[in-house]
LONU-336718 format. One record per residue (C-alpha): residue number from 1; residue in three letters; chain; y, x, z. Coordinates in Angstrom, 2 decimals, padded with zeros to 5 digits. Example, Ala and Ser with C-alpha at 12.3 -4.5 7.8 and 13.67 -1.06 7.14 Angstrom:
BEGIN
seq|type|mol|v|u|w
1|ALA|A|-004.50|012.30|007.80
2|SER|A|-001.06|013.67|007.14
//
This chain:
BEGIN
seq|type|mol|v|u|w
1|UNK|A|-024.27|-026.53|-020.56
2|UNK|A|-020.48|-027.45|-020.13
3|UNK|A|-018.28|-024.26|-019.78
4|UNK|A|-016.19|-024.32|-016.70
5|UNK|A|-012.81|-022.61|-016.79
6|UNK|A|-013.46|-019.14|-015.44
7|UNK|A|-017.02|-018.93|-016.61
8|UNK|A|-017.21|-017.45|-019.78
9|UNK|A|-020.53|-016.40|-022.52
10|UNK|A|-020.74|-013.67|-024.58
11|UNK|A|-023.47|-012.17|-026.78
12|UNK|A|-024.17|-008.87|-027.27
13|UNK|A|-023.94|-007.34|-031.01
14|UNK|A|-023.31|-004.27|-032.30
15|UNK|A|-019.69|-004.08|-032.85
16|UNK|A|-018.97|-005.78|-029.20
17|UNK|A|-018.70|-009.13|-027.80
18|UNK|A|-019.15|-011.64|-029.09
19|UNK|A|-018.20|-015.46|-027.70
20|UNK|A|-020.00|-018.11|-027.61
21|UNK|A|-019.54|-021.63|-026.36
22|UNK|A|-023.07|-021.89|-024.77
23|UNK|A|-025.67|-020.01|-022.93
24|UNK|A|-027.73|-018.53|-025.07
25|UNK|A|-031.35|-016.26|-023.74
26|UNK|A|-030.08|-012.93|-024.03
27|UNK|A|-026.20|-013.25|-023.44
28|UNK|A|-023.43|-011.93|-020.93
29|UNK|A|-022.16|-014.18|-018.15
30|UNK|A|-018.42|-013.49|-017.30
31|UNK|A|-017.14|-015.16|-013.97
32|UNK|A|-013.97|-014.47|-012.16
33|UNK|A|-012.12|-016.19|-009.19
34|UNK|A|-015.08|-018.72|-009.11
35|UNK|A|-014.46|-022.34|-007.41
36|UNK|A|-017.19|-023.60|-005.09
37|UNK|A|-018.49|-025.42|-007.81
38|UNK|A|-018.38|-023.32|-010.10
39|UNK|A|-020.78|-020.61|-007.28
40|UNK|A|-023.17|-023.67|-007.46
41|UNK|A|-023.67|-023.49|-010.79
42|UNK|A|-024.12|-019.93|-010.92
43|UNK|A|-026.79|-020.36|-007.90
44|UNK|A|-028.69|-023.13|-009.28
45|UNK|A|-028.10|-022.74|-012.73
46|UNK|A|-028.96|-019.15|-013.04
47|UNK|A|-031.41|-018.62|-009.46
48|UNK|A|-028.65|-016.55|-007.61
49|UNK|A|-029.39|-016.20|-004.22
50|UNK|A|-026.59|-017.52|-002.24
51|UNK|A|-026.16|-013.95|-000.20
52|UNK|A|-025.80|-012.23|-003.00
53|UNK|A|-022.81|-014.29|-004.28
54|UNK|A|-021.59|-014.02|-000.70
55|UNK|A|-021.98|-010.12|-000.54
56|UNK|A|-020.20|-009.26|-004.28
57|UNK|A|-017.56|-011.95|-002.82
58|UNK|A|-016.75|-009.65|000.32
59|UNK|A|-013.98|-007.22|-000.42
60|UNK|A|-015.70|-004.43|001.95
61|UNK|A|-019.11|-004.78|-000.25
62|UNK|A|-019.77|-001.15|-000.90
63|UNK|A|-021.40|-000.14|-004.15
64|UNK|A|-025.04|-000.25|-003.77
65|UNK|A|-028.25|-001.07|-006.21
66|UNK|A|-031.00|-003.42|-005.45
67|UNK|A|-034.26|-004.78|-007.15
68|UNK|A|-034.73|-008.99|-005.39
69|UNK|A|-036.51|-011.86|-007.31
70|UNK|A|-037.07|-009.74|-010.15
71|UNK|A|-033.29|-008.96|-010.73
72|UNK|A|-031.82|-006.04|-010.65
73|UNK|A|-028.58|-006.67|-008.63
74|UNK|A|-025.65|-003.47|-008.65
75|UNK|A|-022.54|-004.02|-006.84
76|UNK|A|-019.72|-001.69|-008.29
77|UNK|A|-016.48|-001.18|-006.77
78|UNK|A|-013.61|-001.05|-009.47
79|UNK|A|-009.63|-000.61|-009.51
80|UNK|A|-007.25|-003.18|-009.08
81|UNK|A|-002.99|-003.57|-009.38
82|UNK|A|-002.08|-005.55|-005.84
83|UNK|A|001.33|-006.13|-004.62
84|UNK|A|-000.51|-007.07|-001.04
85|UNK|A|001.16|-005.16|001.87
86|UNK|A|002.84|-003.53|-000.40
87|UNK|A|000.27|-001.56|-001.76
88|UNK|A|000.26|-001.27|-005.27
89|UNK|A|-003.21|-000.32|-006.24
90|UNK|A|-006.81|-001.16|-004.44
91|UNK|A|-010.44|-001.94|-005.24
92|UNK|A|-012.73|-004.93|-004.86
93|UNK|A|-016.24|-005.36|-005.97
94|UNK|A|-017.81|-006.12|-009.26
95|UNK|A|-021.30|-007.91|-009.34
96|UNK|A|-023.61|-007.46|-012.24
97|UNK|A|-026.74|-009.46|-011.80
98|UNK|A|-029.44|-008.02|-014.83
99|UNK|A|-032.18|-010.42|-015.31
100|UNK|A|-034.97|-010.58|-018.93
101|UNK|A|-032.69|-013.39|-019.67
102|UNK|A|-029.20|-012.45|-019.14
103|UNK|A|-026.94|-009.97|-017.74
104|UNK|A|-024.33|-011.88|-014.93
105|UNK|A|-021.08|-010.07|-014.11
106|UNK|A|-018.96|-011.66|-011.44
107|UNK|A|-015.73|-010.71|-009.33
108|UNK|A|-013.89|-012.67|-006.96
109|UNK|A|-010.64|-011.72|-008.23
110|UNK|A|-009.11|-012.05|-012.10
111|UNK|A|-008.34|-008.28|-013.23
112|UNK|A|-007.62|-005.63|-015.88
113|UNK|A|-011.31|-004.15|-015.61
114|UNK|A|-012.71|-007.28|-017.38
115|UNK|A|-010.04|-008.60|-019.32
116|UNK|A|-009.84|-005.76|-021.38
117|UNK|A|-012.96|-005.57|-021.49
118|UNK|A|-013.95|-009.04|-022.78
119|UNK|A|-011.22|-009.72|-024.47
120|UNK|A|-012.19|-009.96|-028.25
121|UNK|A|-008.90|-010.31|-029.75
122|UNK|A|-008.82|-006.24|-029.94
123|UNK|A|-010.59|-004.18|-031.55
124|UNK|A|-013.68|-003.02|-029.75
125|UNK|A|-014.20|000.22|-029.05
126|UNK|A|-017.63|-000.43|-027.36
127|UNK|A|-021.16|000.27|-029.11
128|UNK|A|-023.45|-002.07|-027.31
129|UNK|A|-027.08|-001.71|-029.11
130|UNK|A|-029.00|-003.29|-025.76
131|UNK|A|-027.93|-004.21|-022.32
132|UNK|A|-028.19|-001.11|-020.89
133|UNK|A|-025.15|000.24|-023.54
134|UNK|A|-023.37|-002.83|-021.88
135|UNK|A|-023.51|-002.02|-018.55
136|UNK|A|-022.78|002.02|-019.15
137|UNK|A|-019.83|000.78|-021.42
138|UNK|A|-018.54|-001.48|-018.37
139|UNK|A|-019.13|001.99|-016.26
140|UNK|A|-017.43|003.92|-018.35
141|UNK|A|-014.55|001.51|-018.94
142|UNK|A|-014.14|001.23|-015.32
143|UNK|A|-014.14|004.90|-014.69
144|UNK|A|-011.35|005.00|-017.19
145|UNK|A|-009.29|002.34|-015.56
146|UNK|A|-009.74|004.34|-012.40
147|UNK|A|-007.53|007.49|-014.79
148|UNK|A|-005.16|005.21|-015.89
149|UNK|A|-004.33|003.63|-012.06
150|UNK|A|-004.18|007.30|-010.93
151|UNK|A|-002.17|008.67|-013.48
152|UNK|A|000.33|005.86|-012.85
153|UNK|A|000.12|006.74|-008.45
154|UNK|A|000.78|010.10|-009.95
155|UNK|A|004.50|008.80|-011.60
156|UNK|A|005.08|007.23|-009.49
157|UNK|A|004.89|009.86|-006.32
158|UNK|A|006.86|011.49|-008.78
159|UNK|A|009.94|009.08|-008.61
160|UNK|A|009.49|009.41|-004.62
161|UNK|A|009.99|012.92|-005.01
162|UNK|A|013.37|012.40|-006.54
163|UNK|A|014.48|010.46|-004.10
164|UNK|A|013.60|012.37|-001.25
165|UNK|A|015.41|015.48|-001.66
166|UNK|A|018.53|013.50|-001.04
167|UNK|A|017.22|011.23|001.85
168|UNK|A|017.58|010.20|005.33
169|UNK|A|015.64|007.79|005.86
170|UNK|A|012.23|006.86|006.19
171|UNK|A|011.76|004.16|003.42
172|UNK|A|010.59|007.06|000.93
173|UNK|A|007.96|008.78|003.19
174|UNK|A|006.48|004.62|003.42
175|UNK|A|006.14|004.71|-000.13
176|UNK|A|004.25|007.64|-000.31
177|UNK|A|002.01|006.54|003.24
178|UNK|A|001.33|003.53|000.39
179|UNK|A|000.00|005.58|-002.18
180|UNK|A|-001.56|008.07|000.12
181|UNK|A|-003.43|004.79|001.12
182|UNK|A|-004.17|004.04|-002.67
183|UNK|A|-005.83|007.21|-003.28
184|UNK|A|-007.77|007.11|000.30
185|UNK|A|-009.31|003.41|-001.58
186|UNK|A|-009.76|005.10|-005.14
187|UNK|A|-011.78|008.39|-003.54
188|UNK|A|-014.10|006.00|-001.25
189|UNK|A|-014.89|003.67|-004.11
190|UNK|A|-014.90|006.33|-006.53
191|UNK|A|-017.55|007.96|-003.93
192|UNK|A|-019.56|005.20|-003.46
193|UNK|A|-019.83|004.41|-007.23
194|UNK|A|-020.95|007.86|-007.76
195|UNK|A|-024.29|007.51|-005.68
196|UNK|A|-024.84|003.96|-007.83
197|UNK|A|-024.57|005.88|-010.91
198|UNK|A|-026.96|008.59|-009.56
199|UNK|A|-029.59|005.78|-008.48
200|UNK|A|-028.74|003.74|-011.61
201|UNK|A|-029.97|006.96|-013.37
202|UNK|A|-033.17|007.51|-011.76
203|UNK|A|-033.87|003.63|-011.32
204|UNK|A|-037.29|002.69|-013.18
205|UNK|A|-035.35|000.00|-015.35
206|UNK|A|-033.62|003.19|-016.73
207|UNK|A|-036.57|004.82|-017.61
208|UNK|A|-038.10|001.87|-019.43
209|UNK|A|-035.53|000.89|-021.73
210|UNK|A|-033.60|002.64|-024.64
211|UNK|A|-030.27|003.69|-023.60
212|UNK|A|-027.91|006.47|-025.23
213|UNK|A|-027.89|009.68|-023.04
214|UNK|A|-024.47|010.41|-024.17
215|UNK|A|-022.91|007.47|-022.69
216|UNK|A|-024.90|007.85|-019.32
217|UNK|A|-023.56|011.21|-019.32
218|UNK|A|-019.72|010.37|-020.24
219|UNK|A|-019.95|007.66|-017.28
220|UNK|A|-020.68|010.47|-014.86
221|UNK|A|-018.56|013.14|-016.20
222|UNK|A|-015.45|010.77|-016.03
223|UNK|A|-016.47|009.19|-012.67
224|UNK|A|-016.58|012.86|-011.52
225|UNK|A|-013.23|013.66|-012.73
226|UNK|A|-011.34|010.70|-011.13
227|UNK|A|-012.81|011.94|-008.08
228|UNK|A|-011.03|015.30|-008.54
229|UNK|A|-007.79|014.05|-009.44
230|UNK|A|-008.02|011.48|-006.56
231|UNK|A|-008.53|014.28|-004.04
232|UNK|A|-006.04|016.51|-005.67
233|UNK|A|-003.18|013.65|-005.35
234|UNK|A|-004.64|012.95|-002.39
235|UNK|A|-003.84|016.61|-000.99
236|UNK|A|-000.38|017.20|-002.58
237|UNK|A|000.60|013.63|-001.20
238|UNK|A|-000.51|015.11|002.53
239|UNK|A|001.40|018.27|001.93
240|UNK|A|004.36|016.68|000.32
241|UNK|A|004.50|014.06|003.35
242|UNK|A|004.57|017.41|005.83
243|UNK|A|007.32|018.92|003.47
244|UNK|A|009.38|016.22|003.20
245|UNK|A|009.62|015.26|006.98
246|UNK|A|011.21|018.50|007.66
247|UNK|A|013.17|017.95|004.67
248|UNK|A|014.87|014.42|006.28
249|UNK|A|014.86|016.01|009.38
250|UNK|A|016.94|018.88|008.04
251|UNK|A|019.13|016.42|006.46
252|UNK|A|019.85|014.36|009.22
253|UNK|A|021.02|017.81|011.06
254|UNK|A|022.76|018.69|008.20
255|UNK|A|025.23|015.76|008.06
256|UNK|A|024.88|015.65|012.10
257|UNK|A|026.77|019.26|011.70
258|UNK|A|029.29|018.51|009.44
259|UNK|A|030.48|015.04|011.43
260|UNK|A|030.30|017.23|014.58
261|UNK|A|032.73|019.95|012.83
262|UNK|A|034.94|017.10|011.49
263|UNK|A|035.23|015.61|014.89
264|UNK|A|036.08|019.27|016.34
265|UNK|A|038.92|020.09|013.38
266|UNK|A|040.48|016.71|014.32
267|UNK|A|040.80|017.32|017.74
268|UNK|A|042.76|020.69|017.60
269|UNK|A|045.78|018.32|016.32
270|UNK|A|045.14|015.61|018.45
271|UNK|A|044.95|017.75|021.64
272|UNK|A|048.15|019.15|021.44
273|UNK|A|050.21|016.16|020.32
274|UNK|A|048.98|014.85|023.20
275|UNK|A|050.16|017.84|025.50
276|UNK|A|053.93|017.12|023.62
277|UNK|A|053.88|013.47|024.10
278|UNK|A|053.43|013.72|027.87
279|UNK|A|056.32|012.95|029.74
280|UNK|A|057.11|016.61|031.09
281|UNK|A|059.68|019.34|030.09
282|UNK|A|058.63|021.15|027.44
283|UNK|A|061.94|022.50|025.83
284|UNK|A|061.36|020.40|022.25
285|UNK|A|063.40|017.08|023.73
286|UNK|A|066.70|018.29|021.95
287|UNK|A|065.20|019.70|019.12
288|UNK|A|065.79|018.66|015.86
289|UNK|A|062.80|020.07|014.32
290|UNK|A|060.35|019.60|017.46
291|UNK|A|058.16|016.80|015.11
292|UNK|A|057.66|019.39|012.32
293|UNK|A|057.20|022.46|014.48
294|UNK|A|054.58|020.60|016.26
295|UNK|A|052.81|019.15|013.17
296|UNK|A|052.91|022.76|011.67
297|UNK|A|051.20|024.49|014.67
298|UNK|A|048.68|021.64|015.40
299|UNK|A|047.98|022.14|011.09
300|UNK|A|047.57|026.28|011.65
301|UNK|A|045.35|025.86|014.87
302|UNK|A|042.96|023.65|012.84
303|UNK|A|043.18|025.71|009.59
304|UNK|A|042.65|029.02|012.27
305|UNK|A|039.52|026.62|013.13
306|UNK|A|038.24|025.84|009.49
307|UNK|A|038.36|029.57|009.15
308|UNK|A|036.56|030.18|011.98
309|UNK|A|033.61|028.05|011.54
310|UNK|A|033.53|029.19|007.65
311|UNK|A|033.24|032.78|008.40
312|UNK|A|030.23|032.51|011.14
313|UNK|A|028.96|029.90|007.84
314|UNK|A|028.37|027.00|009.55
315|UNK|A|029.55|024.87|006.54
//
C-alpha cells in the first residue's frame, strides 16, 4: 500500500511506536489534514463509513462513543494553539476508529496532541502492552496537553493584569473576553470528554480485554483536574473582567479630573489679563510695573487656587 503524505503507520511495541512503511494487521493508523483522496482511501481501504469521516471532520462533533460495523468508533475533543479570531487556544475533534485489525486515529487539523505523540525521535514515555494502553496513553496525553494550554491562558491573563492597572482603554479587557472564551471551549470539551471516559470505562470492549487500571484511573483523575482549573480561571477571569472595568472607568475619571483642574488653574491667569487688556481705564496705563504687577497677581490667584483644590484633596 503506497503511503500518502499525511497518512502515517505505526506498530505497537512495548517501549512505544514504532514506524513502519506499510500496513501491517495489528498497527496504528495516523491521519491528519486528509485530502479527498487521501478520505477515499481511508473509506475504501479500511471500510470507514463515509459519515463517520464526515462527523470527526466537523469542528462542533461533540465527544461521544459508538459500536457500527463491528467498530468501535470514539470521537474525543482535544486542545489546540489557533491564532483564528484572535483566539489563541480552541478544540477540534479527534477520531479513533478501533477495529480486530487496527486502531485508526484521524483529525482534520495537524496539531501538538499527535505530534508529540507519534513522534519517535524522543524518547517515549508511553507503555503500550495492547491497544487499549494506546488509546488510555492518547487519553492521558491529551488530558495533559489540556494542563499545559491552561497553564499557559493562566500567564498569560497574568501579563493582562499588568497592563491593566495602568489602562484606559479597552484593548486589555478584549484580551481577557479571548481567553475567557478559551476556557468556556476547554471546560465544554473537557466536559464532554469526561462522559466518554465514563462510558469508555463501562463499555463491554473494556471489560474484555487486559488493560492497566492505573492508567484508566490517571486518565480520569487528570481529566478531572483540568476541569477544576478550567472553572477556577474561568471564575477569576469573570471577576477580574468586573474589577477591572471599574478600574478603567476610574482611570478615565481620574485623568478627566486632573485635565479639568489644569484647565481651571489656567484660566485664573487668563481671566484677568483679559480684564487688563480691555480697552478701559484701569489706572495701570502709566505704570511702569503694570506687566509684572499683573503677572504676579494672576500667579498668586492661581497658586491661592492650587491650594485650594489641594486642601479639599482633589489631586
Amino acid at each position: 500500500m503506497e503511503v500518502l503524505k499525511m497518512i502515517s503507520y505505526w506498530q505497537i511495541i512495548s517501549s512505544g511506536l514504532l514506524p513502519i512503511q506499510t500496513f501491517k494487521k495489528g498497527s496504528v493508523i495516523s491521519v491528519t489534514s486528509p485530502t479527498t483522496e487521501e478520505k477515499d482511501v481511508i473509506k475504501t481501504t479500511f471500510d470507514i463509513p463515509e459519515d463517520i469521516i464526515l462527523d470527526i471532520m466537523d469542528v462542533d462533533e461533540r465527544s461521544r462513543l459508538e459500536i457500527e460495523n463491528n467498530k468501535i468508533v470514539m470521537i474525543l475533543r482535544i486542545p489546540i494553539q489557533s491564532a483564528e479570531n484572535g483566539i489563541p487556544f480552541s478544540t477540534i475533534p479527534l477520531g479513533i476508529i478501533i477495529s480486530d485489525d487496527y486502531i485508526l486515529v484521524l483529525c482534520q487539523y495537524e496539531n501538538n496532541v499527535l505530534s508529540e505523540f507519534f513522534n519517535h525521535r524522543r524518547k517515549k514515555t508511553f507503555d503500550h502492552k495492547n491497544k487499549i494502553d494506546f488509546i488510555l496513553n492518547l487519553f492521558l496525553h491529551t488530558t495533559n496537553m489540556y494542563h499545559r494550554y491552561l497553564r499557559q491562558i493562566n500567564f498569560q491573563t497574568n501579563l493582562v493584569e499588568k497592563d491593566l492597572e495602568k489602562s484606559t482603554k479597552n484593548e486589555e479587557l478584549h484580551k481577557l473576553l479571548k481567553l475567557e472564551k478559551c476556557l468556556v471551549y476547554f471546560t465544554t470539551s473537557l466536559r464532554s470528554n469526561e462522559f466518554l471516559f465514563a462510558k469508555f470505562k463501562t463499555s463491554r470492549f473494556l471489560k474484555t480485554n487486559n488493560y492497566s487500571d492505573e492508567l484508566l484511573e490517571d486518565v480520569l483523575i487528570e481529566n478531572k483536574q483540568a476541569i477544576e482549573m478550567a472553572n477556577i480561571y474561568s471564575d477569576i477571569q469573570s471577576g477580574m473582567m468586573d474589577a477591572f472595568a471599574s478600574v478603567i472607568s476610574n482611570n478615565l475619571n481620574f485623568v478627566m479630573k486632573q485635565l479639568t483642574i489644569i484647565t481651571i488653574i489656567l484660566a485664573i491667569p487668563t481671566m484677568i489679563a483679559s480684564f487688563y487688556g480691555m480697552n478701559v481705564p484701569n489706572h495701570f496705563e502709566n505704570t511702569n510695573f503694570a506687566f509684572w504687577s499683573i503677572i504676579g497677581f494672576s500667579s498668586a490667584i492661581a497658586l491661592i487656587g492650587i491650594f485650594m483644590i489641594r486642601k479639599k484633596r482633589w489631586i
